[in-house]
Structures are given as structure tokens and as C-alpha cells.
C-alpha positions as CSV (number, residue, x, y, z in Angstrom):
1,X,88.2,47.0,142.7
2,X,84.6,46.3,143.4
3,X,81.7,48.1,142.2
4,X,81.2,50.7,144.7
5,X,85.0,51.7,144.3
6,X,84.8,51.6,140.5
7,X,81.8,54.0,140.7
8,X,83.4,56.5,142.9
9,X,86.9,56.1,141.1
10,X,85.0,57.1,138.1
11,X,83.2,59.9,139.5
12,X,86.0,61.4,140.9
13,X,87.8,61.5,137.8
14,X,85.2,62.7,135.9
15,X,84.9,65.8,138.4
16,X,88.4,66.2,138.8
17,X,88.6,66.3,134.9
18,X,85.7,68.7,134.5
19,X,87.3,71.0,137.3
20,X,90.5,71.0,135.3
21,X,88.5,71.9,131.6
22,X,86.9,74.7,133.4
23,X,90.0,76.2,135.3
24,X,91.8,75.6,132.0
25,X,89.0,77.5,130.2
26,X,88.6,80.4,132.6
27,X,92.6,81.1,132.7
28,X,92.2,81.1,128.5
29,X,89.3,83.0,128.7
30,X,91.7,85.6,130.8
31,X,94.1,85.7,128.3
32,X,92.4,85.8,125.3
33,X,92.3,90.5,125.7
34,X,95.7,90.2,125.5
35,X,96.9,87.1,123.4
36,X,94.5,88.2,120.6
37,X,95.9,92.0,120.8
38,X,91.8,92.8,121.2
39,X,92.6,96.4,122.2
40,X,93.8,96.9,118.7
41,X,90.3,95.7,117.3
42,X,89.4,99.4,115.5
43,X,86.9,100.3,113.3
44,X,89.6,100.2,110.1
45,X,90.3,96.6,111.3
46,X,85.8,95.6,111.6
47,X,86.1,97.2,108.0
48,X,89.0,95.0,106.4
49,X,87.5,91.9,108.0
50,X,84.5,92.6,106.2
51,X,85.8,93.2,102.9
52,X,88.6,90.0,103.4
53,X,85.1,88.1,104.0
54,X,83.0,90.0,101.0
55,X,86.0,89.0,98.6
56,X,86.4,85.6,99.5
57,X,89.8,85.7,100.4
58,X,89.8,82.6,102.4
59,X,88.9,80.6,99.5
60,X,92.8,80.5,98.7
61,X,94.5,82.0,101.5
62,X,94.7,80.6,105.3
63,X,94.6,82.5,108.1
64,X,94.8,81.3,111.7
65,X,95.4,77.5,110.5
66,X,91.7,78.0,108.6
67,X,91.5,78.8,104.7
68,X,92.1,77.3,101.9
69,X,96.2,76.3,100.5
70,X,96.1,77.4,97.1
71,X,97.7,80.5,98.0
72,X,100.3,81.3,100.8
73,X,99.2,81.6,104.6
74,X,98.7,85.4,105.3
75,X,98.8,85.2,108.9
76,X,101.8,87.0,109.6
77,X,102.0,89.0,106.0
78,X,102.6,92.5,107.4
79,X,105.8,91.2,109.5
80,X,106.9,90.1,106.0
81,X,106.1,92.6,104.1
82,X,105.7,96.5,104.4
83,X,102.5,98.7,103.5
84,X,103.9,100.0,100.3
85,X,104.3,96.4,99.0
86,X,101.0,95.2,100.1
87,X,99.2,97.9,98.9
88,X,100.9,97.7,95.4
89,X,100.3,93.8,94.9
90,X,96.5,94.6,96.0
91,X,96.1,97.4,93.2
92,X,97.3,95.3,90.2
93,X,99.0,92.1,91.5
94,X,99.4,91.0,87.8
95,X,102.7,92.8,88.4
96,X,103.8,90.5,91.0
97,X,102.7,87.3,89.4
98,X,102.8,86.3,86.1
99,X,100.5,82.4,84.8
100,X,102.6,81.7,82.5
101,X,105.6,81.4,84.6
102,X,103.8,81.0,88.0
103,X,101.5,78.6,87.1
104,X,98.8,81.0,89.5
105,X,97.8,84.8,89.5
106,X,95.8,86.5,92.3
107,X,92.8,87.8,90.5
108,X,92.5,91.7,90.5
109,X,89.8,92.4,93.6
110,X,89.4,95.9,92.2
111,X,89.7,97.5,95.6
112,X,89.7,101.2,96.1
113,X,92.0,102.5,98.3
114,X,90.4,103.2,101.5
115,X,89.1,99.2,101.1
116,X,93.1,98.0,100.6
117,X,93.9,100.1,103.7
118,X,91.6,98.3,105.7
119,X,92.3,95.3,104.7
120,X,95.9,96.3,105.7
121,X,94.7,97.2,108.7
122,X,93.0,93.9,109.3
123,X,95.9,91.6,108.7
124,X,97.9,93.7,110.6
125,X,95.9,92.9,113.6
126,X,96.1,89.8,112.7
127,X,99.6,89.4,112.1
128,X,100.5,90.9,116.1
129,X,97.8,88.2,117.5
130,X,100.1,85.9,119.7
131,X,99.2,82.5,118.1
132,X,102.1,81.0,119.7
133,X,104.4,80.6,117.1
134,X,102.7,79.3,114.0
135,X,102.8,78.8,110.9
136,X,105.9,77.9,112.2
137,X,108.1,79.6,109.5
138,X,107.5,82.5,107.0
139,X,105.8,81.1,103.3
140,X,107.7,82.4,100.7
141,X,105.9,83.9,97.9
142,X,107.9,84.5,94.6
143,X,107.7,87.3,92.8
144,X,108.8,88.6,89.7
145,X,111.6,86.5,87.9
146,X,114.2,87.8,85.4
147,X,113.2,86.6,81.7
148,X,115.0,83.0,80.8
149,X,115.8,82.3,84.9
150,X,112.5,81.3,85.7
151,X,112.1,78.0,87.7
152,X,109.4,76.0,88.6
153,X,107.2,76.8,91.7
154,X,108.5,73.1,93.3
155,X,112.4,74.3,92.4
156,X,111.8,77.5,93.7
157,X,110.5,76.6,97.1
158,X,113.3,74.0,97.5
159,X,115.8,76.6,96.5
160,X,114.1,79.1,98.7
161,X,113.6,76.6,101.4
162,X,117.5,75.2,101.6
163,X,119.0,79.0,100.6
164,X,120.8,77.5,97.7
165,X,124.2,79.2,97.3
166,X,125.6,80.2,100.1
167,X,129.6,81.2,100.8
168,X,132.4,78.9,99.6
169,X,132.6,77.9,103.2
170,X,129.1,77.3,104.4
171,X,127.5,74.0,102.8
172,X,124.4,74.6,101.2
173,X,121.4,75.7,103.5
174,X,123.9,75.2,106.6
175,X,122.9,77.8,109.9
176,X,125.9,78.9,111.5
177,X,126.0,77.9,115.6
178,X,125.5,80.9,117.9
179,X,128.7,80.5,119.6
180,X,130.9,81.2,115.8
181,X,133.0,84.1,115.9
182,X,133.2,84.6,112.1
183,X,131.1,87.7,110.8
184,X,130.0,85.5,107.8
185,X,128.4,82.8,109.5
186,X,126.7,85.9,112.0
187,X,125.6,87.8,109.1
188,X,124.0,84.5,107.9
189,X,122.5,83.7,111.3
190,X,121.0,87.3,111.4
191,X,119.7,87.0,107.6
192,X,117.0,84.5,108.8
193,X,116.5,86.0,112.2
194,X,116.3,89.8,112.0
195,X,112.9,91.1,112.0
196,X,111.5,91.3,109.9
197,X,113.6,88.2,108.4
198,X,115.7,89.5,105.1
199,X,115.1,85.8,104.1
200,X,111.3,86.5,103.7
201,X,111.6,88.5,101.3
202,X,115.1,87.5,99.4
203,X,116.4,84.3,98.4
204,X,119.8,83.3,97.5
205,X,119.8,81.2,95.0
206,X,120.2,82.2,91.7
207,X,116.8,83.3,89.4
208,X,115.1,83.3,92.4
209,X,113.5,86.2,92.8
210,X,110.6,86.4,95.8
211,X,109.1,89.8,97.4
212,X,113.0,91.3,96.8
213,X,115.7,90.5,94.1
214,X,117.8,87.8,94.5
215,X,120.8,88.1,96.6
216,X,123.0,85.8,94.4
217,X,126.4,87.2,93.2
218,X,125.7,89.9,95.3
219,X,129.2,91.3,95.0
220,X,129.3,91.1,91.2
221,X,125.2,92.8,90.9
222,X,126.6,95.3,93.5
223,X,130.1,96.3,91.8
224,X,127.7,96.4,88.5
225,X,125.0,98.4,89.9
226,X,127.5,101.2,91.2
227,X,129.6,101.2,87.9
228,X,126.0,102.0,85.9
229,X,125.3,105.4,85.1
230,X,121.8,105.0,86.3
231,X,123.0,104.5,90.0
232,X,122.8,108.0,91.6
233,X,123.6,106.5,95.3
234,X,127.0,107.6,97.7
235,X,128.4,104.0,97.5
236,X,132.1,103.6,96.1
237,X,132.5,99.9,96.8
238,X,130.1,96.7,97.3
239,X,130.6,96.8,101.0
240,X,129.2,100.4,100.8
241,X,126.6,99.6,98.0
242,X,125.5,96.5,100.7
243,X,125.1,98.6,103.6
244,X,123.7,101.5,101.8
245,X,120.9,99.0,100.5
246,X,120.0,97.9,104.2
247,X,119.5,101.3,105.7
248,X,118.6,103.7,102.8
249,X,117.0,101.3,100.8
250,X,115.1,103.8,97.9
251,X,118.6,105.5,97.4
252,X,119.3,102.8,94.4
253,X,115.3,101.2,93.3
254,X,115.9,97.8,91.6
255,X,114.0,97.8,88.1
256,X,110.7,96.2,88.3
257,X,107.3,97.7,89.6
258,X,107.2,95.0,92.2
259,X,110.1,96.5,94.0
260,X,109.7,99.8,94.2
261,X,106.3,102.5,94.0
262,X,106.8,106.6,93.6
263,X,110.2,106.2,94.3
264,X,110.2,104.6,97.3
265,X,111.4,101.3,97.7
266,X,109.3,97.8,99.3
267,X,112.0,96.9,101.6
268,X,111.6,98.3,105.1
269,X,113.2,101.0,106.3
270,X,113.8,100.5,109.7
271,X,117.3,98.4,109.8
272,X,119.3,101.2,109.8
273,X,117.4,101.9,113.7
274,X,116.7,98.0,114.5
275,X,119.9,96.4,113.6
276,X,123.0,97.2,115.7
277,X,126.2,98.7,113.4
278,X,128.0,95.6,114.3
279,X,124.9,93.6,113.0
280,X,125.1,95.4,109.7
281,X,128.8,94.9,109.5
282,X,127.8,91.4,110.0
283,X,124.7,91.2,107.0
284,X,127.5,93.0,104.9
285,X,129.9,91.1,105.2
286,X,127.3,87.9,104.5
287,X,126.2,89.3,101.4
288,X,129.2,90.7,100.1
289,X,130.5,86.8,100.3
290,X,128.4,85.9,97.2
291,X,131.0,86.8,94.5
């Protein structure tokens, strides 16, 4: 290749890449109303923005891939968590978190309520921008632990991260294939892909206790929990108590204030309309295998 053709071979690349960066930026630029769910961008939403900004919030959390990583990612916290839960953490999280067994605590930002609804508001947008699939999986945040069970934050994420027990015929942190007929290995499948995920917010692993209780010895908590004379639910049995749980879950409140507020509990209410009877059957019959 001589000069003249090297000249012209280079030029032509350079033009053909340039007309590629600008198509490529026009059809993003096209996209970006709809991927970044800008018809949703309210007043409420401007208004949380500014107080995440005014607070600092980025200086532990991450949003978007930017932020700090001394606390978990927030970008998708309102799929993992309802507005009860969020607006109790935000009005005392020293309920949620304890230093001396978490090793961290949230400092109190002192919001009122009309600034914790917009923050809401905020990360909600945030949470239905299409950022094409990351963070890549949900970042469990523990919660309160039951006294003399507490584990560190490394065993809890491990724990958390591999599901720890699991039925006598799963191996640990094993995801049934989507072809099993088994109602056990579908509830299992549908624990850590119903939406929002159940795993998100409940571990199984013993003392582990995240957003929700733990879902260790379900059955024997469950048969417990029905024979107490403070349960005032319908359930007769643990496959009752189970399903009762997932679609009328204030009719028992698990003790701790970072479960439940005014009587109503964190855990969405919405299964019982999203999830399929079959699929319940499925998550009972899942949970009631932890004996």
C-alpha cells in the first residue's frame, strides 16, 4: 500500500467511523425519553433528587454504577422493597441496623415526611429507568438479627449469596432447571424470580435475617407461630400459615419494628394478584420443605 492509498484508506475509516459514532449517538439520543422513563420526571421526583443530593447520599450509596460502596447500590431499592419499609428505615433506621452487630449504621438524615416521600419518589424513578439489566443482581441488605444468631457481615452475604439450607434434596444454593416437574424445585425457581424477588428480602439460612425474617425451619416457626396465642390469623396448618403469609401478609406481623409499621406489614401485598394459584402452591410447597 503506497502512500496515496494509505492516506485514503485512513480517511475513509476515519469517516466511516465518525458516521457510525453519530448514527449510534442519534439512535441513543432517540431512546433515551423512553429508556430513562423521562415522562415520569415530576416535580416530587426534581424534589427527592435534590434532597438525595443536599444529604449526601452518594457519599455511601451507588446509583447508576456512580457513588460510593460503603453502603448497598439503591438503584433498584423500590422493586426490593415497598413504601412502608423505606419510609420506616428513613425515619429511624437505627431500627434496621444495629454497630455493634453490623459493624455500620445509616446515620439518621432527620427528614420530615413530605422530604422521605420524595426521596421515594425519586428512587422510584430511578428504579423503572431501563439500565439494561444492572447491577446485575439484587444487594442484600441485612436487617435485624435475633439476639445470640448474629453472623458476620462476610458470613451473611455468603450465606445470603449461596441460600444456605435448602430442602434435603436440593444441594446447597442449587437452582432447579426449568424443565423439573417437582413443585419444590418450581417453588424454588420462583423464590428468586418472582417480582419482586422473595429472595431480596428473605434469606434461608439460619440467623439470617435481611429486609424479612428468615425462612429457615419454616415448617417448625410456622406450626409454632399458629400454636401461639398471640397468632389471631385463619391458618390451621403450615401449608395454610405459608400461603396465608404470601397473600395477606399483615394478618400475622412478625415481632420486630423493622417488619411491620401501624399494623401493616413490609412485605408486599400484591402476590396474592401477581402470582398464579399454582405458583403459590409451588412457593408453599418450597417453604413448607424447611422442617
Amino acid at each position: 500500500m503506497n502512500k496515496r492509498q494509505t492516506r485514503i484508506f485512513a480517511i475513509a475509516s476515519t469517516a466511516i467511523a465518525s458516521l457510525l459514532f453519530l448514527i449510534l449517538t442519534v439512535d441513543s439520543h432517540r431512546q433515551f425519553p423512553k429508556l430513562t422513563n423521562s415522562e415520569n420526571i415530576t416535580d416530587q421526583v426534581v424534589r427527592g433528587q435534590n434532597v438525595w443530593h443536599a444529604n449526601n447520599c452518594i457519599n455511601c450509596h451507588t446509583i447508576f454504577g456512580e457513588g460510593a460502596y460503603y453502603a448497598p447500590d439503591l438503584t433498584k431499592i423500590t422493586q426490593h422493597r415497598g413504601t412502608a419499609y423505606l419510609t420506616a428505615f428513613m425515619k429511624d433506621p437505627s431500627q434496621f441496623y444495629d454497630e455493634q452487630r453490623h459493624r455500620r449504621l445509616m446515620p439518621n438524615p432527620n427528614l420530615n415526611d413530605q422530604e422521605i416521600a420524595d426521596v421515594i419518589a425519586f428512587m422510584d424513578w430511578v428504579a423503572n429507568v431501563d439500565n439494561q439489566g444492572w447491577p446485575p443482581r439484587p444487594i442484600l441488605v441485612t436487617g435485624g438479627s435475633i439476639p445470640g444468631t448474629e453472623l458476620s457481615i462476610a458470613q451473611q452475604n455468603v450465606s445470603a449469596d449461596t441460600t444456605g439450607v435448602e430442602p434435603a434434596n436440593q444441594p446447597p444454593g442449587s437452582r432447579p432447571v426449568a424443565s423439573t416437574n417437582d413443585p419444590i424445585a418450581l417453588g424454588q425457581a420462583l423464590f428468586h424470580e418472582a417480582v419482586p424477588t422473595c429472595a431480596a428480602c428473605h434469606s434461608v439460612a439460619p440467623g439470617v435475617n435481611l429486609a424479612g425474617p428468615t425462612l429457615a425451619n419454616m415448617a417448625a416457626t410456622a406450626q409454632k407461630t399458629i400454636d401461639s396465642p398471640e397468632y389471631t390469623g385463619k391458618a390451621t396448618t403450615v401449608e395454610e400459615f405459608i400461603r396465608e403469609s404470601i397473600v395477606e401478609p399483615s394478618a400475622y406481623l412478625h415481632p420486630g419494628p423493622m417488619y411491620s409499621a401501624n399494623g401493616v406489614s413490609f412485605m408486599p401485598p400484591s402476590y396474592g394478584d401477581d402470582l398464579s394459584e399454582e405458583q403459590i402452591d409451588h412457593l408453599v410447597a418450597y417453604l413448607a420443605s424447611f422442617k
